[in-house]
N, C-alpha and C positions, 0 to 999 in steps of 0.2 A: 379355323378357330379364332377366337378374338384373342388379341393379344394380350398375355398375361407377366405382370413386372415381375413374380416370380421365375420364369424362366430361366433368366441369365445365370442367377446363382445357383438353382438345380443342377444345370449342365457342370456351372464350373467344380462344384462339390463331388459330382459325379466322379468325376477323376483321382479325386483321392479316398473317399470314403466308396466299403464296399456295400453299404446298404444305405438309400434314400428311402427315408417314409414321408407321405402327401398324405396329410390328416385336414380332416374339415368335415362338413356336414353335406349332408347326399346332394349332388346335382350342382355342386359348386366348380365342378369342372375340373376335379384329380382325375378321372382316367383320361379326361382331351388331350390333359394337359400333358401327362406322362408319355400317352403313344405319339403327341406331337415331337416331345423332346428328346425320345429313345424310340427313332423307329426304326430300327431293326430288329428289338427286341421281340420276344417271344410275351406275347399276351394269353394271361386265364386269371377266371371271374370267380372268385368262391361265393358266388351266391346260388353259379351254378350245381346243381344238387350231383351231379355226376363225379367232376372235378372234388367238389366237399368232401366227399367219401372218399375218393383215392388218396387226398390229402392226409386226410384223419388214418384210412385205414392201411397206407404204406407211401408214407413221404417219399422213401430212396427212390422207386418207378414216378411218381409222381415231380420230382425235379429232374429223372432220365428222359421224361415225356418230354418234356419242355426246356432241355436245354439245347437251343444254336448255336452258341458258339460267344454269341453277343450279350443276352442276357433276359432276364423275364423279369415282368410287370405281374405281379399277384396282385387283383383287385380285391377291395372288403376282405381283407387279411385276419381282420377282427375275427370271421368267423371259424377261422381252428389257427387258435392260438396257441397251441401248441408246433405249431408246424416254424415257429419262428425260432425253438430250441436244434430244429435240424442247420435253419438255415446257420447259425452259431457254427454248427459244426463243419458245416461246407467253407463259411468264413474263415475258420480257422486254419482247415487241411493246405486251403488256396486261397488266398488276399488278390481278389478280384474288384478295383476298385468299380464303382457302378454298378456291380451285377445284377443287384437284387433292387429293384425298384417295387416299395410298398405302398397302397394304399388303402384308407380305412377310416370309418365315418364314426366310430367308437371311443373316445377318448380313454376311457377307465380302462377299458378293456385292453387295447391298445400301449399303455402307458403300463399296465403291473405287466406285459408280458414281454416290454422293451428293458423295463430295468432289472427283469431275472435275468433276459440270455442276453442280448445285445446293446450292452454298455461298452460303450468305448468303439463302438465297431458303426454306430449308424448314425445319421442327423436328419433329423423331425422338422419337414416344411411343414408349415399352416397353411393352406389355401382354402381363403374365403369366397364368399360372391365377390363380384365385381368392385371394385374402388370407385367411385367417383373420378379419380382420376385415369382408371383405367377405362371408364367408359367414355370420358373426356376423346382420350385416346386411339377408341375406337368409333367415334363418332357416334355414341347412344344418347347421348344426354337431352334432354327434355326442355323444352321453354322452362318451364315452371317446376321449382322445388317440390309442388305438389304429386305432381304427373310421376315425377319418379320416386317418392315416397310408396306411392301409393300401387304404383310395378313392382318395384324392388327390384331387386339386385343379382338375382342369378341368370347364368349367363341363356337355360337354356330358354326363357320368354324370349327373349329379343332373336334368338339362332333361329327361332320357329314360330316368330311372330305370336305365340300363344297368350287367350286370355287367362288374366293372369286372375283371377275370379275360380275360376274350374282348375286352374292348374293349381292354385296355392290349397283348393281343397283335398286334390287328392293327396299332394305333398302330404299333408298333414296327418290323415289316413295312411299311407304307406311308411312315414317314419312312424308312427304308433305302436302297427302291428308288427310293421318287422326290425324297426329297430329297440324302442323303448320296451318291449316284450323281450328282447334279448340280454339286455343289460341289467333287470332285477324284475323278479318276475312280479307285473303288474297284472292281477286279475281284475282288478275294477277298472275297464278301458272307459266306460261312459264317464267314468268318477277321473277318471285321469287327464281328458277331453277337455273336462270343466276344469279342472285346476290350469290347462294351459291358458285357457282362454280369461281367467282369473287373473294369470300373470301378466298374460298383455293387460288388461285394464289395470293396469299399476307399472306400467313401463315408466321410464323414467324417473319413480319414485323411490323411496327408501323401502330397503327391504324390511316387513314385517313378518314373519313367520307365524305367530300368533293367528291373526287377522288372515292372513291366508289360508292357514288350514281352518280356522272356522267358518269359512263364510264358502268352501271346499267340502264339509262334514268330514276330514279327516284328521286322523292325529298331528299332532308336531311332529314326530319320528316320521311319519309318511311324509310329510307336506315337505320336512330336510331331504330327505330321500329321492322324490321328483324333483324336486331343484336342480338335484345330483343329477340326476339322470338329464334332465333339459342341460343344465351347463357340460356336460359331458358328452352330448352329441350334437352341440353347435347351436340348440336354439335359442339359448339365453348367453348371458355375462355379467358380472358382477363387478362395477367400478368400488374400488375399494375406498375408504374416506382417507384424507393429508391428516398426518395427527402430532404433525408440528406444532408445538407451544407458543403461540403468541400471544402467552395470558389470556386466553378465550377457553372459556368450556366449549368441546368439540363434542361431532354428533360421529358417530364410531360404526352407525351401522351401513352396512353399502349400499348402493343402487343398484335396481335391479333393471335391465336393455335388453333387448334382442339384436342379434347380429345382422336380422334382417326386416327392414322395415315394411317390406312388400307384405310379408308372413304376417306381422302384427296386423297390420289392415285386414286382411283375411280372420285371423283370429277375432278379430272386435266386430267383424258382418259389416265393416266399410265397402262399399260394391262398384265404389266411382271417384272420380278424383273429385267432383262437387260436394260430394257425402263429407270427403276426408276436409275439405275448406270449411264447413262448417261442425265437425266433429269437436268435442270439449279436449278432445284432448291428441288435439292437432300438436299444439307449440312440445309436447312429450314425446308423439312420434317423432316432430322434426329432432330435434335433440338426441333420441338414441340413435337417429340415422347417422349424425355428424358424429356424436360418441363412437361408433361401431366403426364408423370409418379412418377417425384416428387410429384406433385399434388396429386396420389393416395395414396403414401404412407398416407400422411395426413388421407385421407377420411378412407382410410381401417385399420386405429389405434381409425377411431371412433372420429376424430378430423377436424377442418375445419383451409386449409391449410392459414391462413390470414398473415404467417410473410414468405410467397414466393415472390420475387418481380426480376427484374432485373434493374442495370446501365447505365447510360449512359447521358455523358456531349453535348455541343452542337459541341465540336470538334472533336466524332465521337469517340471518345473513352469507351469502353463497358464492361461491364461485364453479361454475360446471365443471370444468376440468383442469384439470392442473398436471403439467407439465415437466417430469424433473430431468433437466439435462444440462449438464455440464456443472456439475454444480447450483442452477442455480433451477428456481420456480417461475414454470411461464403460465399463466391467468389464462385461461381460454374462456369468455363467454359466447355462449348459444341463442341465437334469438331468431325466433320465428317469422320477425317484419319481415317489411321487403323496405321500410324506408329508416336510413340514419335517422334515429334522436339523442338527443344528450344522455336520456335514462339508461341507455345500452352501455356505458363508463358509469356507474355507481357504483356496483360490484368490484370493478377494475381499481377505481378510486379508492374506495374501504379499506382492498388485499391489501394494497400498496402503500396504503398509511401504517396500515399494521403492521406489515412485516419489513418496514423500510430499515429497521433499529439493525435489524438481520441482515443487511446487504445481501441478499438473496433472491431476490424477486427482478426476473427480467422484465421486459416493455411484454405487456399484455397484448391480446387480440378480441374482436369481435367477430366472430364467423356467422352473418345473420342470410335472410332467404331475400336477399335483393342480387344485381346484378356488376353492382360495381367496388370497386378497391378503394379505400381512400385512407389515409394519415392523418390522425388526430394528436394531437398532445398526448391525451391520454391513454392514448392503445390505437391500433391497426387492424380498423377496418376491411374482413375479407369474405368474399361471395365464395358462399356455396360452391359455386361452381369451381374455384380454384383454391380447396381446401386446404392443398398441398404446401400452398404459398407459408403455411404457417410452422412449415421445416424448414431449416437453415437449406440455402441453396446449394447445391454439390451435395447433397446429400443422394441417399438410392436412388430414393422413388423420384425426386426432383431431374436427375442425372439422368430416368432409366426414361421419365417422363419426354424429355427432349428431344433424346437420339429416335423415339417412335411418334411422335405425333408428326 
């Protein structure tokens, strides 16, 4: 398996907490990752129809089946949700730290039935696709920011060399039917198809809901609802807006990303990395790829990314992402060149006049699609390629970065 920066802290939680759950979206590599890091465990799939039933229709035999000694992996857990009220109970009887190792590609469904039984008894890793840094890591990474946009990011293209054209279609079709069918019953799957592929043409933009559902033929209530469902089983996310007063009227409504850039490409009928170079809305995919992968760092340190946010006043003036740590706001802009210009610090320039009164604002970045690092006065310059660079050093993923490359 490719190496994944989550592992370390899986293992090490293992030992005091008695239930791990590995949540993410289908094929991002929770069961590799689980039977790499608990192999002795006792492994069952509840997608399996056999296993499903037993579980559903007598959990006690169904945890007598499957207990070694060491412990079990329940995959796609999501689908008998109930069966997480026994484990409560088994947790209780005996405090077995690591025993129960979950996973599940369901967010809602997953989340209302962790905070009825198993509060205070489990902790929720995110694993996503691949980081950039992790592919760094693993030696995957591509000449050209394009090439790996336009693949994306999950682990199993590159494990099996697959094109990623046929593979990102059926992806698409199989979370449809069996997952988005699972989580609120959508009968209009063509009408549902269209609204995805709606959301990717507006990646990177401000979310409208109006304009979505009409140009979809479906109501607001539907059009909120699919949202739901897309952000709740990993294929969207929503950058929330900074709504700090710098005397500026602010814009309030979020960004709408995808976690996976390879996906969007598929979604928009991109079919080549030449397609995607001249695509209108190239500089948007590159941007939620870097957005999503901020994002990971967070998840794969074992932490949930809630001080990521981006700027922007009502006179159009922006900052991509915005960073809150340690007290203070760090500027991130996004840019699709490949070469240094002065216009890449305007944005950096603006934030930092505005909110200098606030002693708040750290030294900015530019994270643009060229190849090399470089220190400006006005912010730090960083490639693509070493995204990482723009977390303080000794940090996880920076620390976890070293000891594996």
């Amino acid at each position: 398996m490719f190496a994944r920066y989550l592992r370390k802290d899986l293992s090490e939680r293992a030992k005091k907490i008695p239930v791990i759950a590995i949540v993410g979206p289908r094929q991002s590599g929770k069961t590799t990752l689980a039977k790499a890091v608990f192999k002795k465990y006792a492994y069952v799939s509840l997608e399996t129809f056999e296993d499903r039933e037993l579980a559903e229709a007598d959990p006690r035999r169904f945890f007598e089946a499957y207990d070694n000694g060491n412990g079990i992996i329940i995959d796609e857990v999501q689908r008998v949700p109930k069966l997480l009220s026994y484990v409560q109970l088994l947790v209780d009887a005996e405090y077995k730290p690591g025993y129960f190792i979950l996973t599940g590609s369901q967010n809602i469904v997953l989340n209302q039935a962790i905070s009825q039984t198993l509060a205070g008894r489990i902790t929720i890793f995110t694993l996503l696709p691949l980081s950039i840094a992790e592919m760094r890591s693993n030696k995957l990474l591509p000449a050209a920011i394009e090439s790996l946009a336009w693949k994306g990011f999950y682990p199993r293209i590159y494990d099996h060399d697959l094109d990623p054209v046929s593979w990102y279609l059926d992806y698409i079709e199989t979370y449809v039917e069996r997952d988005a069918r699972h989580i609120v019953n959508i009968s209009q799957l063509a009408t549902f198809r269209r609204f995805i592929r709606l959301c990717a043409g507006r990646v990177g933009q401000l979310l409208n809901v109006t304009s979505l559902a009409t140009d979809c033929g479906v109501d607001q209530r539907t059009a909120k609802s699919w949202l739901s469902v897309l952000e709740a089983s990993y294929i969207i996310f929503f950058l929330q807006p900074h709504h700090e007063n710098f005397s500026k009227r602010l814009i309030k409504s979020p960004k709408i990303y995808f976690y996976d850039s390879g996906l969007v490409c598929s979604l928009l009928d991109i079919q080549s990395v030449d397609q995607l170079n001249d695509h209108y809305l190239r500089g948007n995919i590159i941007e939620s790829m870097i957005v999503a992968d901020i994002i990971k760092h967070y998840y794969n340190a074992g932490e949930r990314p809630h001080h990521v946010y981006f700027w922007r006043d009502q006179t159009g003036n922006e900052i991509d992402c915005i960073i809150h740590k340690k007290n203070k706001l760090v500027p991130v802009e996004i840019k699709a060149s490949k070469t240094i210009v002065n216009d890449f610090f305007k944005g950096l320039y603006y934030f930092s006049t505005l909110s200098k009164a606030h002693a708040k604002t750290a030294p900015g970045y530019v994270i643009y699609a060229g190849s090399k690092n470089q220190k400006r006065a006005q912010g730090t310059v960083v490639s693509w390629r070493n995204i990482d660079d723009i977390f303080e050093r000794g940090s996880h993923v920076s620390s976890t970065k070293k000891s594996r490359s």
